[in-house]
N, C-alpha and C positions, 0 to 999 in steps of 0.2 A: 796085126796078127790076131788070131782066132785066140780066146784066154785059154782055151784046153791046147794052145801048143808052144805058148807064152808063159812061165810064171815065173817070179822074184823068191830066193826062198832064204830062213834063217836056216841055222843049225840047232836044234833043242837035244840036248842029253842025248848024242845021237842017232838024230833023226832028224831030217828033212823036213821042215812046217814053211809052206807055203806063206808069200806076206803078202796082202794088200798091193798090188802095183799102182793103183790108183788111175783117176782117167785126166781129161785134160785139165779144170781144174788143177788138178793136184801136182801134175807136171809142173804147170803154171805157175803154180805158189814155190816148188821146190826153186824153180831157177830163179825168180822172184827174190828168192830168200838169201841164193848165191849173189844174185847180183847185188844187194843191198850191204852184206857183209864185205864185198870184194871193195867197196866203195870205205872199208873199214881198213882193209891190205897191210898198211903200216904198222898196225896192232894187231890184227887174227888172220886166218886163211882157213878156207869155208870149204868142207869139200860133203857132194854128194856121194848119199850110199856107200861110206866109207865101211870095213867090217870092224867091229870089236869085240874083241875075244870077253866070255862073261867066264873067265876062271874055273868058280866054286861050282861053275854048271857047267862046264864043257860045250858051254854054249857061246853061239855066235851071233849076235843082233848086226840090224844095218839101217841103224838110221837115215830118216830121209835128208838131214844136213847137219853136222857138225863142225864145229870149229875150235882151234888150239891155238892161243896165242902165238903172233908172230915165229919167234923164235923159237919155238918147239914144233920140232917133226912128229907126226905118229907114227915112223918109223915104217920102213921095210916089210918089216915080220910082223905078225901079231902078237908076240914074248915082248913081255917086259914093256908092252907099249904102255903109254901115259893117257890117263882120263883125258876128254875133250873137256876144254871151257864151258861148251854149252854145246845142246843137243836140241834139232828141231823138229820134231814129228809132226806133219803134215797128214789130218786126215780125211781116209775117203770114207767115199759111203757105207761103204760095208766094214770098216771099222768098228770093232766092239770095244768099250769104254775098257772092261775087264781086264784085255790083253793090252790096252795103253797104258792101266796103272800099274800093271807088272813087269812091262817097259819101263817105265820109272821108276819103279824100287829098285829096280837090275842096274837104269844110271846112274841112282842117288848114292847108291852100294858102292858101284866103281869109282865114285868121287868125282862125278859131273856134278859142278857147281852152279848152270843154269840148264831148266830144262824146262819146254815151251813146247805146247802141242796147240799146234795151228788146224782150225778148223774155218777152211774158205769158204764153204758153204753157209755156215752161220754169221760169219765175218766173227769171230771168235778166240781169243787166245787162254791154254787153259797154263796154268801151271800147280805141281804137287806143291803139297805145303800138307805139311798135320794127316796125313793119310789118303787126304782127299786129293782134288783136283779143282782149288777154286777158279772164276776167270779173272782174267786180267781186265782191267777197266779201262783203260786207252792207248799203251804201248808197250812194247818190249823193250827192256834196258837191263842191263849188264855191266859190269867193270872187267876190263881188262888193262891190268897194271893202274897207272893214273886216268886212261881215256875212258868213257864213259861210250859205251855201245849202244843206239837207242834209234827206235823210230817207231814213229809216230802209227796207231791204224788204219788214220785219215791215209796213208802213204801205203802200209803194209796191204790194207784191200781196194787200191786204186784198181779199176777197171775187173776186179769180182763182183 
């Protein structure tokens, strides 16, 4: 579809802000990213474009994949839902650095404990830490309960 009759949107302070939909790439890495956790299943469940309520802001984000331990639902409603384990921002071209780390203040705030912005185009993974956005140097890895979540770059940018 044409993008003037297509677009993904948050919710901000009410108002309507248009997100990124991103192009093939980006698709690519999202489901990429479902299939690799799904491969994790006994320990997390991975869902894209889930919505999360941001409270203190009457706002709404939607990350490109998150995931919550096994045994916890994010629930039905958006009240009273529980932070995800880990949050996976995927980005596109037209992504500005600015609105990604204010994306991560708003996870780091609701108590997402990993949070990883994948950039397919660089073969890149970045994550907050200290204010910034350092990169990660060759994998992504996580704890959930005793199991150890991880893979490799060599693996996460096979065929980008």
């Amino acid at each position: 579809m044409d993008g003037g009759l297509w677009a993904e949107f948050e919710y901000e302070d009410g108002v309507l802000v248009p997100r990124n939909s991103g192009a093939r790439d980006h698709a690519r890495m999202v489901a990429h990213l479902c299939q690799w956790l799904g491969s994790y299943r006994a320990h997390v469940t991975a869902y894209a474009a889930l919505v999360l309520s941001i409270s203190w802001k009457a706002s709404y984000r939607v990350p490109d994949v998150c995931c919550y331990p096994a045994d916890i639902e994010p629930g039905e409603t958006l009240e009273n839902q529980p932070p995800p384990l880990a949050i996976f921002e995927v980005l596109s071209k037209t992504d500005w650095m600015s609105e990604i780390q204010e994306k991560c203040d708003e996870y780091t705030r609701l108590g997402v404990a990993h949070i990883f912005i994948v950039d397919p185009h660089r073969r890149a993974v970045l994550a907050p830490q200290g204010g910034g956005l350092p990169a990660i140097e060759s994998a992504i890895g996580f704890s959930c309960g005793e199991e150890t979540i991880s893979i490799a770059f060599s693996d996460l940018f096979k065929g980008f």
